[in-house]
Z-matrix of the N, CA and C atoms (Angstrom, degrees):
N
C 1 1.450
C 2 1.518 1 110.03
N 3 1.403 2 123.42 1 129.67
C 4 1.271 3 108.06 2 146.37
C 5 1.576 4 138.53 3 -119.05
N 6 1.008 5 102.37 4 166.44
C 7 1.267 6 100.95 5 -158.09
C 8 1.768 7 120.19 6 -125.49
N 9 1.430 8 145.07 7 119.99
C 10 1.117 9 124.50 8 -142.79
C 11 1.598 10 104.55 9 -141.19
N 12 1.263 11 118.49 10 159.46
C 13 1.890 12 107.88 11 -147.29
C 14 1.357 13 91.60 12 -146.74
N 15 1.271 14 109.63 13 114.94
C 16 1.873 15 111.74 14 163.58
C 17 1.582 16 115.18 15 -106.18
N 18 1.426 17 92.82 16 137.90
C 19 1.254 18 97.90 17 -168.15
C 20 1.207 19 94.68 18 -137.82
N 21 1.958 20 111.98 19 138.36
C 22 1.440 21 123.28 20 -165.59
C 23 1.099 22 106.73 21 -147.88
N 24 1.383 23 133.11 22 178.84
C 25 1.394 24 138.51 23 -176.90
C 26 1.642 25 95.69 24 -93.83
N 27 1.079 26 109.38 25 162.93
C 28 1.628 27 124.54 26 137.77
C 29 1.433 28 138.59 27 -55.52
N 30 1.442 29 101.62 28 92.20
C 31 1.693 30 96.59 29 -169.11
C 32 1.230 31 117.45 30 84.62
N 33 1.699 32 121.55 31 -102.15
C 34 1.458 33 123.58 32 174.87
C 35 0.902 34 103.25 33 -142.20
N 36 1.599 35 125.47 34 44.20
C 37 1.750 36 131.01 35 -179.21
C 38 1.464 37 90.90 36 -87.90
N 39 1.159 38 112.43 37 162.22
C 40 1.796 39 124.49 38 169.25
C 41 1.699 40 97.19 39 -147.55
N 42 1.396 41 102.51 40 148.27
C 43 1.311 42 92.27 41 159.99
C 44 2.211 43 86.29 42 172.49
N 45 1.183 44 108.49 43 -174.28
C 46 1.395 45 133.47 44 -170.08
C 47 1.839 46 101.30 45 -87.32
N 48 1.079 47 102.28 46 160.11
C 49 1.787 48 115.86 47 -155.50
C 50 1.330 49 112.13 48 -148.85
N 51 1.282 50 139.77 49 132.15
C 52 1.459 51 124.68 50 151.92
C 53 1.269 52 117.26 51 -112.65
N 54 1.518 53 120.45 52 159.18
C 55 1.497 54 117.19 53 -154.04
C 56 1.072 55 100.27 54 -115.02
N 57 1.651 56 172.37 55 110.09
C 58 1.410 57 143.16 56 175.96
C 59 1.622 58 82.23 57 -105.33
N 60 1.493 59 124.48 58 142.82
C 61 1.259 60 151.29 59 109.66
C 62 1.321 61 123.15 60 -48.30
N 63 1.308 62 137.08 61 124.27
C 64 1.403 63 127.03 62 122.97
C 65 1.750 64 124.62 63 -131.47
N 66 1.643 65 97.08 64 171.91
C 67 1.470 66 100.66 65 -166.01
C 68 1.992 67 102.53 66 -80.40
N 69 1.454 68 126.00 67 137.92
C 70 1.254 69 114.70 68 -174.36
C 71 1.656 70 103.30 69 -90.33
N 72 1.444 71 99.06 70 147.46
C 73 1.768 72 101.96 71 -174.44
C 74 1.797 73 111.58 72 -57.14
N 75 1.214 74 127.93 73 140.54
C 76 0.711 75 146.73 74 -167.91
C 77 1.991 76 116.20 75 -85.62
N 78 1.015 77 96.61 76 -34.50
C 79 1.511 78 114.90 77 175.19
C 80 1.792 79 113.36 78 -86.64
N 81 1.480 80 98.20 79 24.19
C 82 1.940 81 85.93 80 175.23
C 83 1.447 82 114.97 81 -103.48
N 84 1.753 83 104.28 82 23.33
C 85 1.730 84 98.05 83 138.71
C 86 1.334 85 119.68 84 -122.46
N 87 1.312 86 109.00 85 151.97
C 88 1.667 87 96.88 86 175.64
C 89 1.467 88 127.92 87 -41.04
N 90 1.433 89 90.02 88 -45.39
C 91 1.915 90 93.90 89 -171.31
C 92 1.934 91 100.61 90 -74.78
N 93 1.310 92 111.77 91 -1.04
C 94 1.797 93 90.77 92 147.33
C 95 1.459 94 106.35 93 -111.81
N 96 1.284 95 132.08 94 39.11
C 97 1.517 96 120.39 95 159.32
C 98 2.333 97 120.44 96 -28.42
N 99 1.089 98 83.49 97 130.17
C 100 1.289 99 101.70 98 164.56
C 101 1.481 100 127.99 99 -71.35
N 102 1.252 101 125.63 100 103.26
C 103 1.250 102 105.63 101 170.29
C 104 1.341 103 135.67 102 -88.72
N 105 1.851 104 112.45 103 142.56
C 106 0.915 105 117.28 104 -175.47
C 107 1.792 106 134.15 105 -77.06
N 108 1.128 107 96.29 106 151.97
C 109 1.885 108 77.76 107 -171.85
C 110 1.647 109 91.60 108 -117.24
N 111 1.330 110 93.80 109 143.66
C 112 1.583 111 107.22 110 175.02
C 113 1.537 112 127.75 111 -61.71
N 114 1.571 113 125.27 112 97.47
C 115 1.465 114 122.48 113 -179.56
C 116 1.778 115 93.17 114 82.17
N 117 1.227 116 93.04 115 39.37
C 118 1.573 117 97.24 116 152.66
C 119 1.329 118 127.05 117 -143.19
N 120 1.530 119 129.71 118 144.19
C 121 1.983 120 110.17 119 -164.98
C 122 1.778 121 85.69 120 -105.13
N 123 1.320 122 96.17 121 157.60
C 124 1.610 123 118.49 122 -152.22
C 125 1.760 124 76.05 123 -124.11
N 126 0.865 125 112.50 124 135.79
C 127 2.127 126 116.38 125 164.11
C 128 1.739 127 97.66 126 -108.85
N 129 1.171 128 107.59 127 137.79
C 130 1.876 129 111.06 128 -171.18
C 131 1.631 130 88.23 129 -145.77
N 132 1.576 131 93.96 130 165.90
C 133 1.209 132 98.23 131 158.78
C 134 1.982 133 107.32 132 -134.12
N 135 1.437 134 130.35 133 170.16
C 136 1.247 135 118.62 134 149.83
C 137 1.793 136 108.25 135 -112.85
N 138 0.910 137 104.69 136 41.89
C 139 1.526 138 94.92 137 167.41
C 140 1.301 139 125.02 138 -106.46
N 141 1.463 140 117.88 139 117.23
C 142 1.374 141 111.21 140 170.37
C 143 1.907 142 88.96 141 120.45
N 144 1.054 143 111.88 142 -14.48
C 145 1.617 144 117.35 143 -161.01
C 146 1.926 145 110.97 144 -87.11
N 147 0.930 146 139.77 145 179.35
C 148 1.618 147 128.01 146 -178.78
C 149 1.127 148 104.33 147 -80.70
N 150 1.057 149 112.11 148 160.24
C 151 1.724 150 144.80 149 -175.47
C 152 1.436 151 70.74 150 -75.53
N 153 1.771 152 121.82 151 155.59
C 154 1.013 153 139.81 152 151.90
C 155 1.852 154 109.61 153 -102.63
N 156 1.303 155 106.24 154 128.17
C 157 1.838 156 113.98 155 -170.21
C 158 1.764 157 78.90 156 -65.34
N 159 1.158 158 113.76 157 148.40
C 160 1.516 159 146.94 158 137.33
C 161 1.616 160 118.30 159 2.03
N 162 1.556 161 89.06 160 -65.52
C 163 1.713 162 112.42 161 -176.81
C 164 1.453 163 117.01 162 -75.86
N 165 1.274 164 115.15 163 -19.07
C 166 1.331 165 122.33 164 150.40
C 167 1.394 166 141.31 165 -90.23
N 168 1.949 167 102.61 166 -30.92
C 169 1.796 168 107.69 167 -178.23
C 170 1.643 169 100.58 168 -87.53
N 171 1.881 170 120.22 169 -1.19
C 172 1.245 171 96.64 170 -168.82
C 173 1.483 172 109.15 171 -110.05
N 174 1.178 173 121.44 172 106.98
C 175 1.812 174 143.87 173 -127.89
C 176 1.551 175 95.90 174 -138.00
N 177 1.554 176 129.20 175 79.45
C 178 1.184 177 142.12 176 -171.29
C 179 1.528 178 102.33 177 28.55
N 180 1.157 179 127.27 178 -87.37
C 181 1.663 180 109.53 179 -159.29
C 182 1.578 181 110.69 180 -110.06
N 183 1.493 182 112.37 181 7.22
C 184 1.370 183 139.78 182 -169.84
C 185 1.890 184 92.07 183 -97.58
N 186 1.503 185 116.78 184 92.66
C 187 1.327 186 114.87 185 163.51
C 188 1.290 187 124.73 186 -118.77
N 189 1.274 188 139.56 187 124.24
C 190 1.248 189 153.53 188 -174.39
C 191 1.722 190 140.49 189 -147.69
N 192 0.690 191 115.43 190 145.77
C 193 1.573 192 113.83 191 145.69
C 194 1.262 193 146.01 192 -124.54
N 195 1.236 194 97.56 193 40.97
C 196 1.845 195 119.17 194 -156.88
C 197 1.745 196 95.47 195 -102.82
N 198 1.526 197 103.45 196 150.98
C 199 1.151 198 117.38 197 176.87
C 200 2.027 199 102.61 198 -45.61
N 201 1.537 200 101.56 199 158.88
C 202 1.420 201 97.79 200 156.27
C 203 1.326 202 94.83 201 171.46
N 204 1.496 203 97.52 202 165.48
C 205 1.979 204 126.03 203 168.04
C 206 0.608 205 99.33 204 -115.57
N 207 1.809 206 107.06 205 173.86
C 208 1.215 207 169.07 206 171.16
C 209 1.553 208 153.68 207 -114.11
N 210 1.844 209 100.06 208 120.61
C 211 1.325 210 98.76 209 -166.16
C 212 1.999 211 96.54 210 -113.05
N 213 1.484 212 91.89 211 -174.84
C 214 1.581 213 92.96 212 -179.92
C 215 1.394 214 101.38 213 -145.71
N 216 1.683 215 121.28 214 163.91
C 217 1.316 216 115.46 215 178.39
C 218 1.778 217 88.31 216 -142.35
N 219 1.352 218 101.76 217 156.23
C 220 1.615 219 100.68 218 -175.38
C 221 1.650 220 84.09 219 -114.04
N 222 1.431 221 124.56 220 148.51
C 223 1.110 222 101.84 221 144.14
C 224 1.466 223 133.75 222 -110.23
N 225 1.412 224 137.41 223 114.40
C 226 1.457 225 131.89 224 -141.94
C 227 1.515 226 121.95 225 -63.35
N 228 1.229 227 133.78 226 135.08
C 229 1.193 228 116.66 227 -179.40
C 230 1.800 229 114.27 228 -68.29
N 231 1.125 230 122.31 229 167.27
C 232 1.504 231 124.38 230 169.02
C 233 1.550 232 111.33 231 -64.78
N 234 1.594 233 80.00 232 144.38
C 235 1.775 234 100.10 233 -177.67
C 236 1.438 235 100.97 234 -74.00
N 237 1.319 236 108.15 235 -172.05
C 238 1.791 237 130.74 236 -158.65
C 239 2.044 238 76.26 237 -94.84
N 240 1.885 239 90.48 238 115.17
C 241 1.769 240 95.19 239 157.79
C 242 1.390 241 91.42 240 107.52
N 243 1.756 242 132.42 241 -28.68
C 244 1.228 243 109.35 242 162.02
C 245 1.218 244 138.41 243 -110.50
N 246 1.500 245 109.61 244 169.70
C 247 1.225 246 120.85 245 -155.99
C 248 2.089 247 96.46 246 -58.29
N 249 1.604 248 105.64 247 125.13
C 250 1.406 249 129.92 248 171.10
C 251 2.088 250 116.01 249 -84.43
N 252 1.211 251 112.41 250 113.01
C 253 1.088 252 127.31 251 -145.58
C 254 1.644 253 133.56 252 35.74
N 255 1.582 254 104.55 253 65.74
C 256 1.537 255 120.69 254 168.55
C 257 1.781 256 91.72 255 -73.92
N 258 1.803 257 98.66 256 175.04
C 259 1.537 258 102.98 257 145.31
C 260 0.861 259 124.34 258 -80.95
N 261 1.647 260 98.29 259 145.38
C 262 1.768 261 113.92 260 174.97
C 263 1.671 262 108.71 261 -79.48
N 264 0.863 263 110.35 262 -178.02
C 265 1.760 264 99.33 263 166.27
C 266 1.834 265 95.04 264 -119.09
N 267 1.415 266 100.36 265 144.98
C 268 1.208 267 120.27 266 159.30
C 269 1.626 268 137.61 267 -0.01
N 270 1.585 269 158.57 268 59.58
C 271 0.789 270 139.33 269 -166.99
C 272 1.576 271 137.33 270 -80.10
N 273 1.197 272 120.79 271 127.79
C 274 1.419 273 125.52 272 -162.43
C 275 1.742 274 102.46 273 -98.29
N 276 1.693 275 101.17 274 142.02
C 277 1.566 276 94.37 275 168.84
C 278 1.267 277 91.61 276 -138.80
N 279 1.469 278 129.20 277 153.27
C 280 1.581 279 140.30 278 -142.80
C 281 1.825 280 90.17 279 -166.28
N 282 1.199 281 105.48 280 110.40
C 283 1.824 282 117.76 281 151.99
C 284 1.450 283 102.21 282 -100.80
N 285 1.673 284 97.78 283 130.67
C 286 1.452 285 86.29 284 160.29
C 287 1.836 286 87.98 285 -124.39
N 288 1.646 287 96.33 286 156.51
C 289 1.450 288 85.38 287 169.81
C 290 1.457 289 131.43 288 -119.27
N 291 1.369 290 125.09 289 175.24
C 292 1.648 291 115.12 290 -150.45
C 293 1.541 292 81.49 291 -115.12
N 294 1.127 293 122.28 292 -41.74
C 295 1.615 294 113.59 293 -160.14
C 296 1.991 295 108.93 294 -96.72
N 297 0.931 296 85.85 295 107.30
C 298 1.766 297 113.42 296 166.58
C 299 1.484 298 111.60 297 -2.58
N 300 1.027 299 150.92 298 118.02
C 301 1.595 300 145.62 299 175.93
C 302 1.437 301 109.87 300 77.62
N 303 1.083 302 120.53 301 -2.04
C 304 1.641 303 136.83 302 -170.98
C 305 1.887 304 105.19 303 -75.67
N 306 0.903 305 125.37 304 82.90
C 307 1.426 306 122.15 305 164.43
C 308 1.316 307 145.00 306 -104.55
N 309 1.435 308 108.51 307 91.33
C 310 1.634 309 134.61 308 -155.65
C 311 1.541 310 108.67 309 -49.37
N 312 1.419 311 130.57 310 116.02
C 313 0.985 312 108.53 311 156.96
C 314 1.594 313 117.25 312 -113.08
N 315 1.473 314 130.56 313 173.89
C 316 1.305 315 119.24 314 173.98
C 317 1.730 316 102.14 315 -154.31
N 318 1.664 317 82.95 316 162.89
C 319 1.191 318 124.04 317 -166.39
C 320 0.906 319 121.08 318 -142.19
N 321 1.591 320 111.83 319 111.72
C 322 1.705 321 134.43 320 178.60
C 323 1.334 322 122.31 321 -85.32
N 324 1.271 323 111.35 322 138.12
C 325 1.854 324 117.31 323 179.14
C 326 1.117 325 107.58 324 -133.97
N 327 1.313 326 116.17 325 159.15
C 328 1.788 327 117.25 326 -179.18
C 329 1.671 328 91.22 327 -137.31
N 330 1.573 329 96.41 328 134.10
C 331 1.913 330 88.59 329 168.89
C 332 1.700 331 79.75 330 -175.11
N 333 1.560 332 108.02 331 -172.04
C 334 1.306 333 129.78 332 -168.64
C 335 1.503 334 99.13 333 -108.57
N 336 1.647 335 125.24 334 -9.27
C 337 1.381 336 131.97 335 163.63
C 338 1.368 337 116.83 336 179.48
N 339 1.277 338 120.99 337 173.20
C 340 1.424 339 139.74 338 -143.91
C 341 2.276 340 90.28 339 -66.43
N 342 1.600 341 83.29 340 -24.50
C 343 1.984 342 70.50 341 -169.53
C 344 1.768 343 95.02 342 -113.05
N 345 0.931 344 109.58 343 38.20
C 346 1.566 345 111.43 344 159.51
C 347 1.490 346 117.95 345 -162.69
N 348 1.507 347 111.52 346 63.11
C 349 1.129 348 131.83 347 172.65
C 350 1.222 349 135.36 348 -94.06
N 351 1.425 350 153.76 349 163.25
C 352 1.200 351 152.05 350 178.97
C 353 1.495 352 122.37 351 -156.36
N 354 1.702 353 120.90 352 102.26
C 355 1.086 354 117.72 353 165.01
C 356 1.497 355 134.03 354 -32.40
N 357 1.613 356 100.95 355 123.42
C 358 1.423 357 102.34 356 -175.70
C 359 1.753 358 96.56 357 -121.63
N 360 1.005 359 125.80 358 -36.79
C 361 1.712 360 104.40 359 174.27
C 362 1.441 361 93.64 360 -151.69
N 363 1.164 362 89.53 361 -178.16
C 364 2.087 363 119.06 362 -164.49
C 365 1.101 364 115.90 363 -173.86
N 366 1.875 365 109.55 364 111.40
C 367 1.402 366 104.32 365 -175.83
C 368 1.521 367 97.30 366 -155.60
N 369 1.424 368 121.94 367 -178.93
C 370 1.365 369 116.19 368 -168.99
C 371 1.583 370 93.09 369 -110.33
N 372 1.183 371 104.51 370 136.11
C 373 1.841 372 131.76 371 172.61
C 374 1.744 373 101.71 372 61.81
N 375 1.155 374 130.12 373 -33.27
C 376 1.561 375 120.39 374 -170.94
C 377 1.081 376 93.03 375 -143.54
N 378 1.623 377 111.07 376 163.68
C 379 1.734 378 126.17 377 152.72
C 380 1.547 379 86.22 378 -172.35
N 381 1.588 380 105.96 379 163.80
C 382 1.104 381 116.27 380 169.03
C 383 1.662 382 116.27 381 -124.72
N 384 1.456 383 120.57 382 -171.02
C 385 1.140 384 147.19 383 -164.72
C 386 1.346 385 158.25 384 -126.43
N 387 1.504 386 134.55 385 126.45
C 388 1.635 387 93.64 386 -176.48
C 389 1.604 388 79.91 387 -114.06
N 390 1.460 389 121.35 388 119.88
C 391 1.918 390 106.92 389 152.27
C 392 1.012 391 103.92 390 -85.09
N 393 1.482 392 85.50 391 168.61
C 394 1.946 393 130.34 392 -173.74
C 395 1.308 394 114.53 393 -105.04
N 396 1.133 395 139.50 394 112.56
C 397 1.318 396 148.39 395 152.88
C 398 1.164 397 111.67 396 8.72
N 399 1.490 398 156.11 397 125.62
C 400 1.375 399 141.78 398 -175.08
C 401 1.110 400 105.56 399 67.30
N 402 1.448 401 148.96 400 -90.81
C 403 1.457 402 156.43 401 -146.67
C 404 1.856 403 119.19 402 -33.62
N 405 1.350 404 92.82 403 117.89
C 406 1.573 405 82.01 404 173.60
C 407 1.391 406 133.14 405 -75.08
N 408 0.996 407 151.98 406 135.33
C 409 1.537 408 142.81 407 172.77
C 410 1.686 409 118.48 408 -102.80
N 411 1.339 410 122.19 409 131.55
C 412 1.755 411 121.54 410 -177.53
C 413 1.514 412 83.96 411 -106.61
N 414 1.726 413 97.60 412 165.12
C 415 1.057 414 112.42 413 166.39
C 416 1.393 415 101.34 414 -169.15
N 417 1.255 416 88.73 415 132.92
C 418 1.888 417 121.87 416 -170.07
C 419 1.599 418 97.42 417 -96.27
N 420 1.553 419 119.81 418 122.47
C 421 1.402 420 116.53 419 158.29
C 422 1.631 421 98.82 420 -118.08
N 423 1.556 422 110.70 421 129.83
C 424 1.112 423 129.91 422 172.92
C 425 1.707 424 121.91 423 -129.69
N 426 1.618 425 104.13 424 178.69
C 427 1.531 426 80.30 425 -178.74
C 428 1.642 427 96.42 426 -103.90
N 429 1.664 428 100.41 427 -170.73
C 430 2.140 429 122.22 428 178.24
C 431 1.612 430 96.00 429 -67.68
N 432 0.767 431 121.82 430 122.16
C 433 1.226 432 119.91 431 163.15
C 434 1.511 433 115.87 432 76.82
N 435 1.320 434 134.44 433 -115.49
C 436 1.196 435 141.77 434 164.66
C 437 2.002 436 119.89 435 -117.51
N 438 1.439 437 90.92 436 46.25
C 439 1.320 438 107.01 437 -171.70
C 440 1.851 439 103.56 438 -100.54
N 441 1.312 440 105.71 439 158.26
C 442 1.795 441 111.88 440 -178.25
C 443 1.359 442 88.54 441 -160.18
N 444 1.641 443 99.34 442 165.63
C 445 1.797 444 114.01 443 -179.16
C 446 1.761 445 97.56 444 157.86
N 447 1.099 446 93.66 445 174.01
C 448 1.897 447 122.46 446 174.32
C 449 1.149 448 113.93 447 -59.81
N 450 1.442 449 146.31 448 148.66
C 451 1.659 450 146.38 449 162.14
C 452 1.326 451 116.56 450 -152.36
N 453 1.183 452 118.03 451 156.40
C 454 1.792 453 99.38 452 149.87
C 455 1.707 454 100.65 453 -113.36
N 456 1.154 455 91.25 454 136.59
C 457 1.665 456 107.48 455 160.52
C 458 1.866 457 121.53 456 -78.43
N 459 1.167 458 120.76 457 107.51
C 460 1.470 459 113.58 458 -174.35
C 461 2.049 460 108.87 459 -117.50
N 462 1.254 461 97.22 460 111.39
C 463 1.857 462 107.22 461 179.51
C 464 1.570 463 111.28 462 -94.55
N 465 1.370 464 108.14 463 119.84
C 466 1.820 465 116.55 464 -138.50
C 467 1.565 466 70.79 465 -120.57
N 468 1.881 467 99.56 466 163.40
C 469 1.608 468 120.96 467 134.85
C 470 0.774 469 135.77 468 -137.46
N 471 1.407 470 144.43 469 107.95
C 472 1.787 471 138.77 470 175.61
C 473 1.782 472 92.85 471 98.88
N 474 1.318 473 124.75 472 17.86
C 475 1.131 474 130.83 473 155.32
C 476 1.733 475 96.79 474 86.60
N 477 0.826 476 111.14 475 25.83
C 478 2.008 477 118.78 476 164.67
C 479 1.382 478 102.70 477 -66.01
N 480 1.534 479 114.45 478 146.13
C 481 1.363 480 116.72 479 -172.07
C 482 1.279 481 91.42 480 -110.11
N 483 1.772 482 96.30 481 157.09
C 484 1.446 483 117.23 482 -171.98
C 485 1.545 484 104.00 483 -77.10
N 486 1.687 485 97.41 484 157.22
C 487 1.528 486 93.81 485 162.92
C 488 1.571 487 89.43 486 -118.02
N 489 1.351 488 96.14 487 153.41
C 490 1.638 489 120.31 488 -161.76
C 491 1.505 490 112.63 489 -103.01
N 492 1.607 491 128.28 490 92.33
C 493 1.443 492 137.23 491 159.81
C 494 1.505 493 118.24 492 -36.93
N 495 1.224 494 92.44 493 125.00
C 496 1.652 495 99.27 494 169.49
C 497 2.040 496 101.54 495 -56.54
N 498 1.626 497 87.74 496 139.78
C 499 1.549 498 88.18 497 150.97
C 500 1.107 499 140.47 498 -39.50
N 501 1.600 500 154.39 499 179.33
C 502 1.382 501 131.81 500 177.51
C 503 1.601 502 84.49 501 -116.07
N 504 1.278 503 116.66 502 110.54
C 505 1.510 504 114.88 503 169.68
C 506 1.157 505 117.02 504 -110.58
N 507 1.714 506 132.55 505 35.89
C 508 1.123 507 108.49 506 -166.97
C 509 1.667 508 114.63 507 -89.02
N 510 1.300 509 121.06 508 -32.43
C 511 1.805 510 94.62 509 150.18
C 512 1.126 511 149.57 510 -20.15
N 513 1.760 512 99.32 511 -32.02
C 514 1.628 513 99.55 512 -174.48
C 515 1.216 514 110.38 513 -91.52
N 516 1.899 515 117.72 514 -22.83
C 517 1.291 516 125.23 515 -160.41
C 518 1.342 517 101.71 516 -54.89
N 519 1.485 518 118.03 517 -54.39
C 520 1.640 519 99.63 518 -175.53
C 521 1.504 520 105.31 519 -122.70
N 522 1.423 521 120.73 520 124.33
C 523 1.720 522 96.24 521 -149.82
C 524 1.706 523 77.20 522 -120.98
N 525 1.626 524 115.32 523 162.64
C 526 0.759 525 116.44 524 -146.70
C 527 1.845 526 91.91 525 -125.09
N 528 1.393 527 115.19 526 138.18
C 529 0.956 528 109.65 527 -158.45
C 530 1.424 529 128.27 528 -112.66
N 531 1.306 530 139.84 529 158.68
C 532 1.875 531 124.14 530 -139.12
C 533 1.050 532 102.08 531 -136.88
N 534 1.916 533 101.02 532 118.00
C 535 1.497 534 110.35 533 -152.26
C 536 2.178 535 90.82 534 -80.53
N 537 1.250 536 97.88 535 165.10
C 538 1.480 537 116.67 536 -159.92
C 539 1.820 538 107.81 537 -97.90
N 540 0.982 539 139.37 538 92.16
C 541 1.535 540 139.60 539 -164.14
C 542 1.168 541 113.52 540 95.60
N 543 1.208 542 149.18 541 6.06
C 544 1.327 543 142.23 542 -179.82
C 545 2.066 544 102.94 543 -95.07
């Protein structure tokens, strides 16, 4: 697609401009949840993404109305030969955030899909977990109040540290540049 942008003064003002672009997150409905990978940091942003209604961002101690997305974690059932409801170990989820005044909170759900879900915790930047064999889990990162910004999201076990993904910058890598009067 392309797409093409005029930009003018007011009247007969002239003067210099800056343009910022960015790409909007892709995961700010549930049914495009992100999935998470285990002991890996995810970089997200909520800016630009939906307001979350009330009745959904307010997730036991997780209250808001700030934009936000969504990731998902399956947890797999056991293969052929292992043991069928052993313990799982513990799962950790950790926002940290990149953008300044930005304060992540989140909110966990467990259901079989985005419209048969049920809050299970809400807390600001971490909480943890026990999953269930099969069971899906969502998770909403939003901001305190009416706050948004940059993070990485990292889904840990037994307290293993994440390794941390580059951003996806390939827009910026070679950015393409916008001739001036045409």
């Amino acid at each position: 697609n392309s797409y093409y942008l005029y930009v003018h003064g007011f009247r007969s003002s002239r003067g210099t401009f800056a343009l910022q672009m960015r790409e909007l997150p892709s995961n700010f409905n549930c049914n495009q949840a992100v999935d998470l990978v285990l002991n890996t940091a995810l970089y997200g942003t909520t800016e630009g993404a939906n307001v979350i209604p009330p009745a959904i961002g307010n997730c036991l101690n997780a209250v808001s109305t700030a934009p936000g997305v969504w990731y998902r974690h399956i947890e797999p059932l056991p293969g052929p030969g292992e043991l069928i409801g052993g313990l799982l170990p513990e799962l950790q989820i950790r926002v940290t955030p990149v953008t300044d005044g930005f304060v992540p909170q989140l909110s966990l759900f467990k259901g079989a899909s985005c419209d048969s879900m049920s809050c299970l915790a809400g807390s600001v930047s971490r909480l943890s977990f026990e999953p269930q064999e099969g069971n899906t889990y969502y998770l909403l990162v939003h901001g305190l109040a009416d706050t948004f910004g940059d993070y990485t999201v990292e889904l840990s076990s037994d307290g293993q540290e994440a390794q941390e993904m580059e951003p996806n910058r390939s827009n910026c890598d070679s950015p393409v540049g916008i001739p001036i009067g045409e």
